[in-house]
N, C-alpha and C positions, 0 to 999 in steps of 0.2 A: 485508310485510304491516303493516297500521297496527297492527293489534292483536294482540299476540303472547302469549301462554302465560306467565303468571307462573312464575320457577320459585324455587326455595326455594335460598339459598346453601348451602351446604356447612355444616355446624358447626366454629366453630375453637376446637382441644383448646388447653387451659389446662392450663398443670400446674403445681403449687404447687411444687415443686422446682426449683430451677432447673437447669439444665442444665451437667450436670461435665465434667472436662476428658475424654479418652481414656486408656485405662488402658496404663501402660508395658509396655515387653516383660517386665519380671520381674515384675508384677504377672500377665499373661496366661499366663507359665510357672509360677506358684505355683496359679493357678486351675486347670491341665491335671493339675499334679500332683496336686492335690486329689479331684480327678475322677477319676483312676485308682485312688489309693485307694480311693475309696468303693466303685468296684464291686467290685475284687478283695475289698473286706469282703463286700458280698454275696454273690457267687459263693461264698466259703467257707461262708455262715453256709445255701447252700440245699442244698452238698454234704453239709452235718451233717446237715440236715432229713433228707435223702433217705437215708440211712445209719443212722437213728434210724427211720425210719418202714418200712424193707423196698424191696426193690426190687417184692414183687409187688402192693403198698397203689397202684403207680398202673397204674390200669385204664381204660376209661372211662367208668367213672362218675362217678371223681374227679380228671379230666384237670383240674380246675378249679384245682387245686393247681399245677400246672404254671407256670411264669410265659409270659411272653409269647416267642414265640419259640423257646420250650424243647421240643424233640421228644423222645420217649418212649423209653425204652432198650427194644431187643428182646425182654430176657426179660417187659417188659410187654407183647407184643402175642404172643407165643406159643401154637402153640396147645393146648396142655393146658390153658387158661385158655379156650377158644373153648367157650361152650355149646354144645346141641345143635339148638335153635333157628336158628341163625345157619345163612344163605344161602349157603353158599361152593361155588365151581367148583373148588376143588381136593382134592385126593384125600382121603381119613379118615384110610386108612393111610399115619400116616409112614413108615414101614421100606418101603412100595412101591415097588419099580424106584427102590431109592437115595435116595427124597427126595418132596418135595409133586411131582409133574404138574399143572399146573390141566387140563388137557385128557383128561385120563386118563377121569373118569366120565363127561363131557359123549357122549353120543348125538347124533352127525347126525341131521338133519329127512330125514322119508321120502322128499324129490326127490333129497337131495343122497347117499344110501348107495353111487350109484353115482362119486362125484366119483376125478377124482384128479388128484391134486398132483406137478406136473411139476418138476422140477429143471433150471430153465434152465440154469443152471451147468455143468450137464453133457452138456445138448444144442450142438447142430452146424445151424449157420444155413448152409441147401441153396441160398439165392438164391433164396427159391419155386419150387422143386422145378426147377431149372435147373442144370446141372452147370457149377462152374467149376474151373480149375487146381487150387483148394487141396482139392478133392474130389478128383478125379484129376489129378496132375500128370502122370502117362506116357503120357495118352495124346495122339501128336504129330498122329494126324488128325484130332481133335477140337477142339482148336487150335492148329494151322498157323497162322503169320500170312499177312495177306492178301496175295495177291503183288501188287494192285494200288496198293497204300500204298506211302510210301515207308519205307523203312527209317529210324529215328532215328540209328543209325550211319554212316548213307552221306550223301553230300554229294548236292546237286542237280546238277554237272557226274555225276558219277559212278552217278545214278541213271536219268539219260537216255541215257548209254552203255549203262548194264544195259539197258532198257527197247529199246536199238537190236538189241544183241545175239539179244536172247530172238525180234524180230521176225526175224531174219535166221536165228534155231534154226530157227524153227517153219515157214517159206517156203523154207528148204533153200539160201541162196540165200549171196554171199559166199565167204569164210570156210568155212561150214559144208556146199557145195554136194562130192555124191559128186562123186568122186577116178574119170578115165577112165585104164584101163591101157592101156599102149600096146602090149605084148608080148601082150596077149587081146583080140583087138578084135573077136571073136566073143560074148564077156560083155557089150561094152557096148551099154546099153539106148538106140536110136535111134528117132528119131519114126516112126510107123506110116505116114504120109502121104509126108513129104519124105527121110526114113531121114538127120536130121538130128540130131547130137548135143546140141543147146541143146536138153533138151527142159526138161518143168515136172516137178518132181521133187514137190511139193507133189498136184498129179493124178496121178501116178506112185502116190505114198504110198496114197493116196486111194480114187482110182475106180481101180487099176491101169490105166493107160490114160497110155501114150506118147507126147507131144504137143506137139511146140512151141508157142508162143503164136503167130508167124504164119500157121499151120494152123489153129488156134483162131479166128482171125477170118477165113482162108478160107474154111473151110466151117461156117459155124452154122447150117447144118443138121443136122450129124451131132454137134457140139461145143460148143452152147449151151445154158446149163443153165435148168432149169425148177424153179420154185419147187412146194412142195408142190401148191398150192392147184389150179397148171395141169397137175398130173402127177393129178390125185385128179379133176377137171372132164373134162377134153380127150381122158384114155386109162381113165378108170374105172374106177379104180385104189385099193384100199382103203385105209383105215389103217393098218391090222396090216402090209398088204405093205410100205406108202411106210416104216414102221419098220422095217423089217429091214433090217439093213446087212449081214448076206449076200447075200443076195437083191437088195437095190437098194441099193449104198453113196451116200449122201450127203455134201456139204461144208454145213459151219454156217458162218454171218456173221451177225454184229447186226442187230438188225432194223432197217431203216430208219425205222419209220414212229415208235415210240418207243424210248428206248431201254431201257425198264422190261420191252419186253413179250421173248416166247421169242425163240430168235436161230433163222431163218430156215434151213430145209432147202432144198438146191441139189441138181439131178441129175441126171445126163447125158443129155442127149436122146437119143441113139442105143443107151444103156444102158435106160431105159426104154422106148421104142421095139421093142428088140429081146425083152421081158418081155412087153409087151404083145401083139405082134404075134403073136410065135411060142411062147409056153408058157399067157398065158390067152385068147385070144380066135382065135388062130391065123392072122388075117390081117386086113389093114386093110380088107376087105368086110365082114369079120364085125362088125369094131369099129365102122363105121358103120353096121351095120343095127342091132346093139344101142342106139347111141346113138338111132336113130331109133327104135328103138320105146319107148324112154325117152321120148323128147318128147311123143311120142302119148299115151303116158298120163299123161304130165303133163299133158297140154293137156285132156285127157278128164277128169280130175279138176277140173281149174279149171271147166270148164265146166257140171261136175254139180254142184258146190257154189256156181256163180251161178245154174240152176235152182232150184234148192233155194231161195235166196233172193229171187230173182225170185218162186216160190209164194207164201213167208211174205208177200211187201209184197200181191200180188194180194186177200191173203186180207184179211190186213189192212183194204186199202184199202175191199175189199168191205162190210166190216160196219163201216166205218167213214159211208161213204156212205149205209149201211140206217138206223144211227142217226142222223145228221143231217137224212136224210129224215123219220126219225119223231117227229124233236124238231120241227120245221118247220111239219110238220100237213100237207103238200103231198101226200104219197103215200107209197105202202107201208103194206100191209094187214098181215093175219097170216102166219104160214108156211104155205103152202101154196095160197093166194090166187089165182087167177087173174087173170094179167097182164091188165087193161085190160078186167075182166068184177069182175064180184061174186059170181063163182060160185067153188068150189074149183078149180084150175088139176090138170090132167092132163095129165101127160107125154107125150110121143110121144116115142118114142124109134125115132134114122135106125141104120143096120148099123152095126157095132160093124168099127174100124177101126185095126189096130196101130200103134203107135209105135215109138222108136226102140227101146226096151228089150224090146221082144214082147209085149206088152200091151194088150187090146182095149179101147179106149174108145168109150162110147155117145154122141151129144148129142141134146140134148132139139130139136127141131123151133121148138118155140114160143120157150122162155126159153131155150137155149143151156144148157143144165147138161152137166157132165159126168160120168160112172161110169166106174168099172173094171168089166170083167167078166173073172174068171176062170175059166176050162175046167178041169173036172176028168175 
């Protein structure tokens, strides 16, 4: 900028002394000692003051006496010296419960009379109300570890060995598959079809039912299994029953479809079959006439509730068509109007003629209307 702000220099100090040298180390140690003296002369001369004047002369009214920094001995703030004016939250009586309480007279506000003061110290943190180990450590079916984890003691050779084993418990198969005697060969259990000793000891366990696997895929008719959904659809078959594992044993597998959802009920065709046939419906004529008269009223239902809706659009449409006609100006008179005259419209009504549900309907001759008439 061309033209800039005057500013005012600084003032330079003059000092008619001239400027001395630095003071030596024994000069700066005669000056500390100096300085200690002085106080501790003070200090003596304000313990005489206070010794001469009473220890209860300082109060506060004449804390002004005080020096700087100087805090009040106890017996000046004590309280036989407290007027009776004076605001205090602790107790009156000293001799009360040993000593001052400040909390002693103080009264709770009327919301808080019901409060209370919990002692975390000596509470017990539940997990939000979730049991864990250090709540109950004994109990081992509450937490069992998971068998599907690995263990942190076992190795990864050694946990897919476990994992082989457990598969070969549970299929009966190996290793773990029953032991055939050779001296009773009356006891040993042989397949019902081929009177074959390989059988499946797993559908043994299970559905007690003696079976090879190549019988198994001979006949899947009598030996292929149905999932719930086609033993509940195809033989009309309840819940409660397809649950009973006396009555109808099933095998569980994972479900295919996810692996989140329940694991899959399996069950014997020829075991269901024989439930169905012979204890609730008694024979396979009876179980398709049932089924067929199931469909019949299904299909009688669907059909009355597309009636039903078929009405509501007619009716609809009806008064839909009457108001656009009368918004129009073109036509349609008042109710009861005679169609294509100016006079009031009179019914005729043709013989009254049942439908499907036994109910006589009238129609009008001229406009087509229609009535119920009921007989009593």
């Amino acid at each position: 900028m061309a033209s800039e702000r005057p500013s005012t220099p600084p003032p330079q100090t003059t000092s008619t002394h001239p400027p001395g040298s630095p003071f030596t180390p024994e000069q700066v140690k005669r000056i500390e000692i100096n300085r200690l003296k002085a106080k501790a002369l003070r200090d003596q001369r304000e313990a005489e003051a206070r010794k001469q004047n009473g220890a209860t002369s300082l109060n506060r009214s004449d804390s002004s006496n005080l020096a700087a920094g100087q805090k009040r001995p106890n017996s000046a703030i004590s309280t036989s010296n407290v007027p009776a004016t004076l605001r205090d939250g602790r107790s009156k009586d000293p001799a009360k419960n040993g000593g001052f309480r400040p909390l002693d007279d103080i009264q709770p506000a009327r919301n808080f009379t019901k409060y209370v003061e919990y002692d975390f110290s000596k509470m017990t943190d539940t997990k939000g109300g979730f049991l864990t180990v250090e709540d109950d450590p004994h109990n081992k079916a509450l937490y069992a570890p998971n068998a599907e984890e690995k263990p942190a003691h076992m190795t990864l050779k050694e946990w897919e060995r476990h994992q082989l084993l457990r598969s070969l418990r549970d299929r009966k198969e190996g290793p773990f598959e029953p032991g055939l005697s050779v001296m009773k060969k009356e006891e040993n259990k042989v397949c019902r079809e081929c009177q074959s000793l390989e059988i499946d000891w797993k559908w043994e366990d299970i559905f007690g039912c003696a079976i090879c696997n190549p019988c198994k895929d001979k006949f899947p008719d009598k030996y292929s299994l149905l999932t719930k959904t086609e033993a509940r659809e195809d033989y009309l078959l309840t819940d409660p029953e397809l649950k009973d594992e006396e009555l109808l044993p099933h095998l569980e597998r994972p479900n295919p479809h996810k692996a989140t959802f329940h694991n899959m009920m399996l069950f014997l065709r020829y075991q269901v079959e024989e439930y169905a046939f012979g204890k609730k419906w008694g024979s396979a004529e009876a179980l398709d006439e049932e089924f067929g008269r199931r469909e019949k009223d299904k299909k009688r239902r669907k059909e009355d509730k597309f009636k039903s809706k078929l009405q509501e659009l007619k009716k609809k449409t009806r008064v839909d068509a009457y108001r656009r006609g009368r918004k129009a100006g073109g036509g349609g008179g008042g109710f009861g109007d005679e169609i294509g005259g100016g006079g009031k419209h009179t019914h005729t009504w043709g013989r009254a003629v049942e439908n499907d549900e036994g109910i006589g309907i009238k129609t009008c001759v001229d406009c087509g209307m229609d009535v119920e008439e009921l007989e009593f």
